[in-house]
C-alpha positions as protocol buffer text, in pm:
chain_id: "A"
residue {
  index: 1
  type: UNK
  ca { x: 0 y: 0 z: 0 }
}
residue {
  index: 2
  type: UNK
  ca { x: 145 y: 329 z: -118 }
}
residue {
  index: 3
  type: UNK
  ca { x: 215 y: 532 z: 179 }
}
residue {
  index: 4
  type: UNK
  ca { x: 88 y: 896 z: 246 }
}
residue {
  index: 5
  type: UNK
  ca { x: 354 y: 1194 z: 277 }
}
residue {
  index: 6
  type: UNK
  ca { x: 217 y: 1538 z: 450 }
}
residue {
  index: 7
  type: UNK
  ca { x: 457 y: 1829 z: 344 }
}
residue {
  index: 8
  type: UNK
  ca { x: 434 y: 2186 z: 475 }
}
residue {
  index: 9
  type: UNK
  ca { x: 559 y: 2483 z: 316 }
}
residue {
  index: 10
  type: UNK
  ca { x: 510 y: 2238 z: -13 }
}
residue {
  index: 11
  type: UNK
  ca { x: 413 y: 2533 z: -313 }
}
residue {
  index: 12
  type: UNK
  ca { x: 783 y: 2634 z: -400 }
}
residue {
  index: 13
  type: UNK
  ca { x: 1155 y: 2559 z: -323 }
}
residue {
  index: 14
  type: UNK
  ca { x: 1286 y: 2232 z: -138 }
}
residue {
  index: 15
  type: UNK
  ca { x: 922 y: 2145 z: -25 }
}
residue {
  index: 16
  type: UNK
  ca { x: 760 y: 2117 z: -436 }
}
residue {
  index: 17
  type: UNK
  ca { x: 1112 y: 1967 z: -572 }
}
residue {
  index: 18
  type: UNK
  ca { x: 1071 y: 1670 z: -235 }
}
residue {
  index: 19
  type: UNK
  ca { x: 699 y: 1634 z: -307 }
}
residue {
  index: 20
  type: UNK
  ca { x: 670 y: 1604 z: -658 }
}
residue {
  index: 21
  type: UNK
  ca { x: 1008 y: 1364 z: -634 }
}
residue {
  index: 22
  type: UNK
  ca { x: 788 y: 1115 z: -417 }
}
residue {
  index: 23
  type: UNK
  ca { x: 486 y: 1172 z: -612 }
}
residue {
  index: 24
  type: UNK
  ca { x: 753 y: 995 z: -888 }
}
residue {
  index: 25
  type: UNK
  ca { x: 823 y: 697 z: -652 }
}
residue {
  index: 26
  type: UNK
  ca { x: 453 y: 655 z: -606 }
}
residue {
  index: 27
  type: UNK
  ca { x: 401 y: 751 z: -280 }
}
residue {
  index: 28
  type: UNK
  ca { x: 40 y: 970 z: -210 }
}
residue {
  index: 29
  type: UNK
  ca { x: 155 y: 1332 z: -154 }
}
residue {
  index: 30
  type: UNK
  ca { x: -8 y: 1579 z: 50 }
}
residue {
  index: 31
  type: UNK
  ca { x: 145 y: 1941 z: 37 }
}
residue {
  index: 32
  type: UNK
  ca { x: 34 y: 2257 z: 219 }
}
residue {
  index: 33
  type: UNK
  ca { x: 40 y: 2626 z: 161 }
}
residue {
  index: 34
  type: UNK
  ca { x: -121 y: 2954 z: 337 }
}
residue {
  index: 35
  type: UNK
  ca { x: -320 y: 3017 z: -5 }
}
residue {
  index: 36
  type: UNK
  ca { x: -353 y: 2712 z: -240 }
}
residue {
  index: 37
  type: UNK
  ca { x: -595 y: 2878 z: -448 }
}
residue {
  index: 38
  type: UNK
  ca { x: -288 y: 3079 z: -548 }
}
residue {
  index: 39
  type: UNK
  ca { x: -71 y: 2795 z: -678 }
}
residue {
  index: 40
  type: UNK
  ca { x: -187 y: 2646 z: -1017 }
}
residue {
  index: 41
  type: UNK
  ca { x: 125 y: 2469 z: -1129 }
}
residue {
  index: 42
  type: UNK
  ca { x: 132 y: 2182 z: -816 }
}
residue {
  index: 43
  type: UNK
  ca { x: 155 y: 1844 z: -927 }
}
residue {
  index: 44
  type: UNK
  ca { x: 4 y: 1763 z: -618 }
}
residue {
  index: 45
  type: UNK
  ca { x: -318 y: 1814 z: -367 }
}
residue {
  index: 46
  type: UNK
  ca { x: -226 y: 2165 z: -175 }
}
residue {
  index: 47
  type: UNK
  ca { x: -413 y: 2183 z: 173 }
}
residue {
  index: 48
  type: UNK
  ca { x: -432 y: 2525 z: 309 }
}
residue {
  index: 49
  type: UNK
  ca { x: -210 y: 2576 z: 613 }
}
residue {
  index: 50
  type: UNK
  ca { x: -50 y: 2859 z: 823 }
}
residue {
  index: 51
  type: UNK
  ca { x: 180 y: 2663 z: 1062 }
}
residue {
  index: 52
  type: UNK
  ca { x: 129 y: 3031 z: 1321 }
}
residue {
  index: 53
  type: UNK
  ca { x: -202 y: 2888 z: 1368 }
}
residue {
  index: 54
  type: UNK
  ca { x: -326 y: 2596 z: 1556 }
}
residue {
  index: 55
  type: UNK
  ca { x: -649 y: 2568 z: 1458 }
}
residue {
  index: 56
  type: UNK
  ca { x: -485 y: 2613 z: 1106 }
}
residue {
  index: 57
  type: UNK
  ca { x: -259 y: 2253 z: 1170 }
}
residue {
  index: 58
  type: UNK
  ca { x: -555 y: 2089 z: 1312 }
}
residue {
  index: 59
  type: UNK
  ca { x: -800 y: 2134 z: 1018 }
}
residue {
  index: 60
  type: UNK
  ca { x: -531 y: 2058 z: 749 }
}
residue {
  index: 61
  type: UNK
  ca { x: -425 y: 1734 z: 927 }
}
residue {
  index: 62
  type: UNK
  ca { x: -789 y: 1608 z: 950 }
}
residue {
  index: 63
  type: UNK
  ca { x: -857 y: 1709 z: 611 }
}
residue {
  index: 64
  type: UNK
  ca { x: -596 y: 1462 z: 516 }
}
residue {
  index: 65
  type: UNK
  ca { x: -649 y: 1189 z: 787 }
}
residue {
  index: 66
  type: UNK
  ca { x: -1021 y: 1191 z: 653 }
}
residue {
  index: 67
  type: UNK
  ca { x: -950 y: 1149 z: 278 }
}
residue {
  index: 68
  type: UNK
  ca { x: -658 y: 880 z: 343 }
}
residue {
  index: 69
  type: UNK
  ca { x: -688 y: 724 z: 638 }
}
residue {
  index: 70
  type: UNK
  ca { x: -359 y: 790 z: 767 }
}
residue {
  index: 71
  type: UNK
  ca { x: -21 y: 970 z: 761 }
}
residue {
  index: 72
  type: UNK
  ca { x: 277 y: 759 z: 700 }
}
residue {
  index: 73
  type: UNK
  ca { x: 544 y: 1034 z: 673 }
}
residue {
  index: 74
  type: UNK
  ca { x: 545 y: 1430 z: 818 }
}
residue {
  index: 75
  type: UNK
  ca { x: 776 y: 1651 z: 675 }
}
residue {
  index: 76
  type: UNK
  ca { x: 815 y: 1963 z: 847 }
}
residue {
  index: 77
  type: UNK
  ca { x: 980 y: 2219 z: 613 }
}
residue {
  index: 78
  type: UNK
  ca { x: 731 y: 2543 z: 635 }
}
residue {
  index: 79
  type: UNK
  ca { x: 1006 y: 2774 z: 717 }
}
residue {
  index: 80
  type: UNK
  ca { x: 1119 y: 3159 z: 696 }
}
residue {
  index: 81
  type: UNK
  ca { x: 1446 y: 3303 z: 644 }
}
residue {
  index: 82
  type: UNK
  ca { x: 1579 y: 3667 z: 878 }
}
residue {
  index: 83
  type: UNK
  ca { x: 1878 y: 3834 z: 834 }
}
residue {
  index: 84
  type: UNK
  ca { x: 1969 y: 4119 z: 993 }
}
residue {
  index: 85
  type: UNK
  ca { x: 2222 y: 4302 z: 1292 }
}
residue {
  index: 86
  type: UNK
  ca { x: 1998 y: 4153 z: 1628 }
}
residue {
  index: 87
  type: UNK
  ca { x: 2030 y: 4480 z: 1765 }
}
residue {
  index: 88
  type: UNK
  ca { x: 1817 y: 4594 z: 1421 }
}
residue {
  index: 89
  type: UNK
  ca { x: 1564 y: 4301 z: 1399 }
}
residue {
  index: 90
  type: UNK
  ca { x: 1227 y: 4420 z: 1552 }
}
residue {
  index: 91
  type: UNK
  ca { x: 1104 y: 4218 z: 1839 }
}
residue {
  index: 92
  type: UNK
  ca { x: 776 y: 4140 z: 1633 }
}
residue {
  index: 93
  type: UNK
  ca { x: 969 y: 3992 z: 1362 }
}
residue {
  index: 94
  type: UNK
  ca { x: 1149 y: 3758 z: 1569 }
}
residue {
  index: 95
  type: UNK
  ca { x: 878 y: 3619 z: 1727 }
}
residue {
  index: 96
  type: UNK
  ca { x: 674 y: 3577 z: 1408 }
}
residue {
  index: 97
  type: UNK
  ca { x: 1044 y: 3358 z: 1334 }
}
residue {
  index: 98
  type: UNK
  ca { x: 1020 y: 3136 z: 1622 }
}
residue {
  index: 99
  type: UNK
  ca { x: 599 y: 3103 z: 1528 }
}
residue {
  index: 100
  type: UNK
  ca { x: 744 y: 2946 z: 1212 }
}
residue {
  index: 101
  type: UNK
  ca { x: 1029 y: 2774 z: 1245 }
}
residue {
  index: 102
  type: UNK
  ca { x: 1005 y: 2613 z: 1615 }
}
residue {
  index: 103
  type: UNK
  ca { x: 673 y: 2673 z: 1735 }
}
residue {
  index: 104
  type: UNK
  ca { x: 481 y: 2561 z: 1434 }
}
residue {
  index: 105
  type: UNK
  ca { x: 645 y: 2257 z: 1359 }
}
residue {
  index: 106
  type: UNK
  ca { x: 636 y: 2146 z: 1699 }
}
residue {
  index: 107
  type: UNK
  ca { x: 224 y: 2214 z: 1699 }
}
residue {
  index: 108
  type: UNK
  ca { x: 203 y: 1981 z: 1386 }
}
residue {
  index: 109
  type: UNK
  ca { x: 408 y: 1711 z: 1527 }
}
residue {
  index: 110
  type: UNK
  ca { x: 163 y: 1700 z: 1831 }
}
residue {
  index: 111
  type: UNK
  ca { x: -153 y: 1699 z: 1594 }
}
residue {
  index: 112
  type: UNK
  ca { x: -11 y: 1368 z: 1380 }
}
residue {
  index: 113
  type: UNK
  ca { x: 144 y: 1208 z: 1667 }
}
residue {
  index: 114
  type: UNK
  ca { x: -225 y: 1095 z: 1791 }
}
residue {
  index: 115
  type: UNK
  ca { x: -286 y: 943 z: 1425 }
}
residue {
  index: 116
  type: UNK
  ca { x: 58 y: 769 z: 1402 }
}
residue {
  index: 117
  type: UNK
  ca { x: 4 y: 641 z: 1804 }
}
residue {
  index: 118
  type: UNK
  ca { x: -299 y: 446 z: 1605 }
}
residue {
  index: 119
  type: UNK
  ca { x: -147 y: 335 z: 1331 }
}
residue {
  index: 120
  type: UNK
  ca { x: 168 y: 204 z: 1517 }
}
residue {
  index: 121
  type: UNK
  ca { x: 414 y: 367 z: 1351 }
}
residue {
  index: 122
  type: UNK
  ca { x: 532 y: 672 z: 1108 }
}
residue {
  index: 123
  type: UNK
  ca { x: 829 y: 878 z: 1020 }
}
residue {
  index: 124
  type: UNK
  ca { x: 834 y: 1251 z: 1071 }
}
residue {
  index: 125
  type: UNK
  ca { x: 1135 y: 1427 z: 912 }
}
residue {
  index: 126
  type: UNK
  ca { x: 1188 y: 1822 z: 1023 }
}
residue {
  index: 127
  type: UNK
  ca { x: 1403 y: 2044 z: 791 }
}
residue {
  index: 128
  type: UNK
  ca { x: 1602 y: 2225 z: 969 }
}
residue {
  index: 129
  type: UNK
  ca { x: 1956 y: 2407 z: 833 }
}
residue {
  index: 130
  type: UNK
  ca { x: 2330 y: 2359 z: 849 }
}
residue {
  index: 131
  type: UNK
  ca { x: 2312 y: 2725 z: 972 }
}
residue {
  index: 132
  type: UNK
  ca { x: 2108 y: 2571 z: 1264 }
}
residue {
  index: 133
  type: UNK
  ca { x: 2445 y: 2437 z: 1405 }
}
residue {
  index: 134
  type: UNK
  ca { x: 2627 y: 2764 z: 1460 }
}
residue {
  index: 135
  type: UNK
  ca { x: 2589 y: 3089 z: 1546 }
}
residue {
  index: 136
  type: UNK
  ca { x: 2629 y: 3271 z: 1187 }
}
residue {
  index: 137
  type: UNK
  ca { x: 2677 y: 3651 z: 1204 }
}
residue {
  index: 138
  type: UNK
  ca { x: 2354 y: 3841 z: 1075 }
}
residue {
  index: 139
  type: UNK
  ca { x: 2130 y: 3518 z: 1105 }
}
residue {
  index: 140
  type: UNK
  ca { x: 2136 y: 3473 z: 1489 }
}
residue {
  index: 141
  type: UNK
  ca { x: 1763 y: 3407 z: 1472 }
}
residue {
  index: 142
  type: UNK
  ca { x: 1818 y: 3204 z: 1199 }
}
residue {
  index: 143
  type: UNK
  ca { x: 2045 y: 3033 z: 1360 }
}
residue {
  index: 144
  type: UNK
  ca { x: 1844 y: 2981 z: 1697 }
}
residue {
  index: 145
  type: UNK
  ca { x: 1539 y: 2898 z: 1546 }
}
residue {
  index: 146
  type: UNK
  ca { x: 1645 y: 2592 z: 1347 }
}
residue {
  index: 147
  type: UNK
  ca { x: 1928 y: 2511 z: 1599 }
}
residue {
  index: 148
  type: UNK
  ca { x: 1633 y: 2480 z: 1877 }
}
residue {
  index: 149
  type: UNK
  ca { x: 1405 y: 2271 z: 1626 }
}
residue {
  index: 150
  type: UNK
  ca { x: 1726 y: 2011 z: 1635 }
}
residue {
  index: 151
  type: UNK
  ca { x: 1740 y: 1965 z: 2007 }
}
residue {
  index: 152
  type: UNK
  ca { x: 1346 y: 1940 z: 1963 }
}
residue {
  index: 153
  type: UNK
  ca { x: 1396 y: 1692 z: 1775 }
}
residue {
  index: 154
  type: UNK
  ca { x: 1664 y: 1533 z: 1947 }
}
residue {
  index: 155
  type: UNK
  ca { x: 1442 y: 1470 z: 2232 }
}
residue {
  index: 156
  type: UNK
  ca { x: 1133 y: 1385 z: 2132 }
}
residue {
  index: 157
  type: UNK
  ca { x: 1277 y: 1116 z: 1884 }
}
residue {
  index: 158
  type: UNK
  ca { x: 1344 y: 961 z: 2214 }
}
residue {
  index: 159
  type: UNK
  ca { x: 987 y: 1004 z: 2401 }
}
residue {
  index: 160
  type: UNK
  ca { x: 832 y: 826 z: 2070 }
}
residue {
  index: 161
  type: UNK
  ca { x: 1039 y: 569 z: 1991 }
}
residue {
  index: 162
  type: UNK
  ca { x: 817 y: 310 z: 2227 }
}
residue {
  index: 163
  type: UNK
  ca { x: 569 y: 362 z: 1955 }
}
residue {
  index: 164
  type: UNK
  ca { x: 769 y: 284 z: 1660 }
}
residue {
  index: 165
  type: UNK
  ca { x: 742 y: 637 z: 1517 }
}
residue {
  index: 166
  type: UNK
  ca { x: 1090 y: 748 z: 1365 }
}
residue {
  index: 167
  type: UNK
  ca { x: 1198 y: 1105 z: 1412 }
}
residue {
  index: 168
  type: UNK
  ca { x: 1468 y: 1271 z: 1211 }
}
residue {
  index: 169
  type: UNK
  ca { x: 1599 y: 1617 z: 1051 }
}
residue {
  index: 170
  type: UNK
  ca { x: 1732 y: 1675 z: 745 }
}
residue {
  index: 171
  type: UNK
  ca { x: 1972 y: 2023 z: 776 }
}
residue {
  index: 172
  type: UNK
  ca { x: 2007 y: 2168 z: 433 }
}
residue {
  index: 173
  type: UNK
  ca { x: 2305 y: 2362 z: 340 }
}
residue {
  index: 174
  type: UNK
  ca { x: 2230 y: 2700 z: 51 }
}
residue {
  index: 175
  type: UNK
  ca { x: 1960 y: 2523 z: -209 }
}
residue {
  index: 176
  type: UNK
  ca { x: 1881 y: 2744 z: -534 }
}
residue {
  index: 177
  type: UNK
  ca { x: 1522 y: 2873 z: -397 }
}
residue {
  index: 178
  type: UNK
  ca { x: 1358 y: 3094 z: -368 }
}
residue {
  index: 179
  type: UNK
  ca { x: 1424 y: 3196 z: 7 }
}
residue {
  index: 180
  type: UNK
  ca { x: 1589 y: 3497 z: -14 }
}
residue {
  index: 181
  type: UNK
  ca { x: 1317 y: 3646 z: -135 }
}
residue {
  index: 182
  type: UNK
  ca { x: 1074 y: 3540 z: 139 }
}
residue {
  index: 183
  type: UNK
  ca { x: 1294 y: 3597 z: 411 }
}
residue {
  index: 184
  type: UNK
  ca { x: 1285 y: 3871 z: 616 }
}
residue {
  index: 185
  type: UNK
  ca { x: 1588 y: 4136 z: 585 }
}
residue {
  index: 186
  type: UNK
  ca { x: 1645 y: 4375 z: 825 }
}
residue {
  index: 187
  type: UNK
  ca { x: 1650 y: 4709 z: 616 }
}
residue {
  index: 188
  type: UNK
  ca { x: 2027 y: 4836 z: 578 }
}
residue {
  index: 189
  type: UNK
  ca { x: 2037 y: 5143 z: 740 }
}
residue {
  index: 190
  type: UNK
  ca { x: 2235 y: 5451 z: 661 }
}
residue {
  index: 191
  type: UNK
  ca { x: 2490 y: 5557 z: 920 }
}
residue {
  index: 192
  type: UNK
  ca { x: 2434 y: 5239 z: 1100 }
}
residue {
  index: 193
  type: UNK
  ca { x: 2715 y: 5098 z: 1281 }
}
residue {
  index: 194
  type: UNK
  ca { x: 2656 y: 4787 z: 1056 }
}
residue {
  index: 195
  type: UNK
  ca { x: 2592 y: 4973 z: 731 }
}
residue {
  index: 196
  type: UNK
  ca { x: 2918 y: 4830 z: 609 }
}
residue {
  index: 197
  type: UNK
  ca { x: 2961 y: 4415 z: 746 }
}
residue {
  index: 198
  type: UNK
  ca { x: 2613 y: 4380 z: 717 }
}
residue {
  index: 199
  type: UNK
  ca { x: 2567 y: 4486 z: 393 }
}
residue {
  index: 200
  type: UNK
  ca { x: 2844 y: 4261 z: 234 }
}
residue {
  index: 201
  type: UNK
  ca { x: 2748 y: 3972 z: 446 }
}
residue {
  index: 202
  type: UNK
  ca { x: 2364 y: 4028 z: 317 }
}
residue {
  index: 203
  type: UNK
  ca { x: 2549 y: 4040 z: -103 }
}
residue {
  index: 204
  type: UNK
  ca { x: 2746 y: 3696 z: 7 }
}
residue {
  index: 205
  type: UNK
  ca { x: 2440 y: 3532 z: 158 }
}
residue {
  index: 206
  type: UNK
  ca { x: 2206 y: 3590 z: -145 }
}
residue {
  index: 207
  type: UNK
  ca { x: 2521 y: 3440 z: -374 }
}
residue {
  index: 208
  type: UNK
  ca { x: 2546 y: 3127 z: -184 }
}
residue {
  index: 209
  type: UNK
  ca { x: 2159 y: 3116 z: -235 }
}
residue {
  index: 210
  type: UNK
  ca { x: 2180 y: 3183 z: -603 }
}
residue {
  index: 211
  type: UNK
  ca { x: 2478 y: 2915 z: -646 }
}
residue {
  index: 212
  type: UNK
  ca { x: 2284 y: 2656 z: -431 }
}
residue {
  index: 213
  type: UNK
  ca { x: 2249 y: 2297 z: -464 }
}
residue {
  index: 214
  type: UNK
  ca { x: 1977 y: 2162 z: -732 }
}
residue {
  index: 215
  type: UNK
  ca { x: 1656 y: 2088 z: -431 }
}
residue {
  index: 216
  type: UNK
  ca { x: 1621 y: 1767 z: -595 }
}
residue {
  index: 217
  type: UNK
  ca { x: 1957 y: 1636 z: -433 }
}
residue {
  index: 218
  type: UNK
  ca { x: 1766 y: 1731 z: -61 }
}
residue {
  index: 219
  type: UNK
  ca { x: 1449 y: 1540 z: -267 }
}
residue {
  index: 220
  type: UNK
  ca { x: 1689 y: 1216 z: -284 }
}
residue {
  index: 221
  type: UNK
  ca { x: 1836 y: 1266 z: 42 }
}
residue {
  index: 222
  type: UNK
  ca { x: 1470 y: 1277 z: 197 }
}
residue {
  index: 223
  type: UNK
  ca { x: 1390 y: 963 z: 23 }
}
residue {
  index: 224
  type: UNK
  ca { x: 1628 y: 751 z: 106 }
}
residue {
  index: 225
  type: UNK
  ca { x: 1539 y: 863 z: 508 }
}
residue {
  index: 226
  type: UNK
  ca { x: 1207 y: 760 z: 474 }
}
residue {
  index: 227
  type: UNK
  ca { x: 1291 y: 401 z: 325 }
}
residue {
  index: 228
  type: UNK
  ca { x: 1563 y: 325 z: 582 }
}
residue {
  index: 229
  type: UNK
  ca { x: 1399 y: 128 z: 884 }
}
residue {
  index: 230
  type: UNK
  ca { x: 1593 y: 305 z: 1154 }
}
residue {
  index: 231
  type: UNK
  ca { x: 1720 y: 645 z: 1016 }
}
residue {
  index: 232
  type: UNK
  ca { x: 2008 y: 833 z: 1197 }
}
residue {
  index: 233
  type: UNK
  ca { x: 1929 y: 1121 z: 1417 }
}
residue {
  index: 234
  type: UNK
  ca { x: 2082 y: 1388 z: 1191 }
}
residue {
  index: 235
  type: UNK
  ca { x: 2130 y: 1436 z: 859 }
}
residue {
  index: 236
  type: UNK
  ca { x: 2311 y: 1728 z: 644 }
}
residue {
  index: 237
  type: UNK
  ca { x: 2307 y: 1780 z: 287 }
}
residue {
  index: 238
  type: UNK
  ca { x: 2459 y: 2038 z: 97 }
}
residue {
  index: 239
  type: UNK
  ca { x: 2798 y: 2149 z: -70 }
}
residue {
  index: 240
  type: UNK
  ca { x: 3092 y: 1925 z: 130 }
}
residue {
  index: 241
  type: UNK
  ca { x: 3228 y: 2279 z: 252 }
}
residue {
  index: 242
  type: UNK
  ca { x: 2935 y: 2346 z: 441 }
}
residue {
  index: 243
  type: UNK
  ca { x: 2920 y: 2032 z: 581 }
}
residue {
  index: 244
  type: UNK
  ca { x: 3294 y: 1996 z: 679 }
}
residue {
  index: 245
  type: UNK
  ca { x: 3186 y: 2370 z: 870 }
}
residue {
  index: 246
  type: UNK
  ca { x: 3015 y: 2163 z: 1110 }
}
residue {
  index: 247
  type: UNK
  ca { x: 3290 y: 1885 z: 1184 }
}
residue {
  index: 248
  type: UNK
  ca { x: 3544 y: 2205 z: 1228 }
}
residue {
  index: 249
  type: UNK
  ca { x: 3298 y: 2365 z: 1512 }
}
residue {
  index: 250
  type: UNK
  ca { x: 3334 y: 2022 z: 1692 }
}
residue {
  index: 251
  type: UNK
  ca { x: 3670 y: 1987 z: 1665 }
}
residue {
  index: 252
  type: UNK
  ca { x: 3846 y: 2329 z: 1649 }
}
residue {
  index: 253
  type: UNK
  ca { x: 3858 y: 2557 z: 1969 }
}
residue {
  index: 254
  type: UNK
  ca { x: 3588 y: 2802 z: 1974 }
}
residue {
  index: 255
  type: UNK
  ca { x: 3764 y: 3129 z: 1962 }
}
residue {
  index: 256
  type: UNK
  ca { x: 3963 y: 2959 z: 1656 }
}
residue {
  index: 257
  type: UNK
  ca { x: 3633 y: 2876 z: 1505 }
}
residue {
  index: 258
  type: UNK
  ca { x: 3492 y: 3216 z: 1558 }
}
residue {
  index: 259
  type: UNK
  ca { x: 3795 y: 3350 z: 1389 }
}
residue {
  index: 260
  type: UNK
  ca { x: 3717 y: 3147 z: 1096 }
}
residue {
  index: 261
  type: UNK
  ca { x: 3355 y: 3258 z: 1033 }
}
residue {
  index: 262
  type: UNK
  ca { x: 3453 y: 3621 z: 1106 }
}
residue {
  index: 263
  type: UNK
  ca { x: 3744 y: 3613 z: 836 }
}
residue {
  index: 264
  type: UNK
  ca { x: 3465 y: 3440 z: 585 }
}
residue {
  index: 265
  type: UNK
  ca { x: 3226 y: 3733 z: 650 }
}
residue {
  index: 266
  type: UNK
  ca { x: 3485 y: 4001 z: 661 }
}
residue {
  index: 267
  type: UNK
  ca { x: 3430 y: 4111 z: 1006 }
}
């Protein structure tokens, strides 16, 4: 029996390129996105979602619980980009962050956790972000948002595991998306005492976005998670020197570390 996938955030970027991938492998795909009615190009059923919203998660969920039954797989990658000096970064905007990339995944794992309970098993996969591991300079919320979505998940992969449910992430590295243009910037103000680092780290953040990996490689690398019987707790995909960035944090001392990102961002 083909098994059901729910994806969030699934109109553009990493979320359309994983489920139309798996729509491929025959697998029943389920994506979401705050206005459906907008997206006419989806090669699969769009339920509308706004992960900020709890009553939001539940209807979408049941929606798809009462059409199929079940949900085999949840991946969690609605997410929003910030940039920006945190002294600069509105309170308001940080929170609506932390709505999106912690709080709202978390509220959808506890509104398919019931359903899987029943079923006696699933696999729920959260996107998080190689950025997620480290403090980067001018993405601190960034940074904290998906960073605290690991440990998250860290933990309660271990609460669920009685009840064979499988929890994972996936951290992307810089995919050619559409993010940057989502995100939220921080505007770059004139006589600011960041006018000048932030603005060249915001022109070598949008390049690494532009020169990205193709979103089908994450499509591939989400795949073969949900068709291994015991996946690993982490998993990073991305260009080898981002990856390697995160064996260096572990092994270098921190100051030298620090050093390192500050010389890549010219600070």
């Amino acid at each position: 029996m083909p098994k059901v996938v729910f994806i969030t955030g699934a109109s553009s970027g990493i979320g359309k390129a994983v489920g139309t991938f798996l729509k491929t492998k025959n697998y029943i795909v389920y994506g979401t996105s705050r206005n459906p009615s907008r997206i006419t190009d989806s090669p699969f059923p769009l339920v509308a979602l706004d992960v900020r919203y709890t009553t939001s998660i539940q209807t979408a969920i049941q929606t798809v619980l009462e059409k199929e039954k079940r949900i085999d797989v949840l991946i969690n990658n609605a997410g929003v980009g910030i940039t920006g000096p945190l002294e600069e970064i509105p309170a308001e905007e940080i929170k609506n962050n932390f709505e999106t990339n912690l709080f709202g995944p978390i509220e959808v794992m506890k509104a398919v956790l019931p359903a899987m309970r029943a079923q006696k098993g699933g696999t729920i996969i959260n996107v998080t972000s190689i950025a997620g591991y480290m403090g980067l300079p001018f993405r601190s919320v960034y940074s904290a948002s998906k960073g605290a979505l690991e440990l998250v998940t860290e933990a309660l992969r271990m609460e669920v595991k009685p009840f064979n449910i499988q929890i994972t992430n996936v951290a992307p590295g810089d995919f050619a998306t559409n993010i940057a243009s989502g995100r939220y910037h921080a505007p770059l103000v004139k006589g600011s005492a960041y006018e000048d680092t932030y603005g060249y780290s915001l022109e070598t953040m949008d390049a690494h976005v532009d020169g990205g990996s193709d979103p089908n490689d994450m499509a591939k690398a989400i795949l073969e998670v949900i068709e291994t019987e015991k996946p690993k707790i982490h998993y990073k995909v991305g260009a080898p020197l981002q990856k390697f960035s995160i064996v260096l944090k572990r092994i270098l001392p921190d100051k030298i570390y620090e050093k390192m990102l500050m010389n890549h961002y010219k600070l």
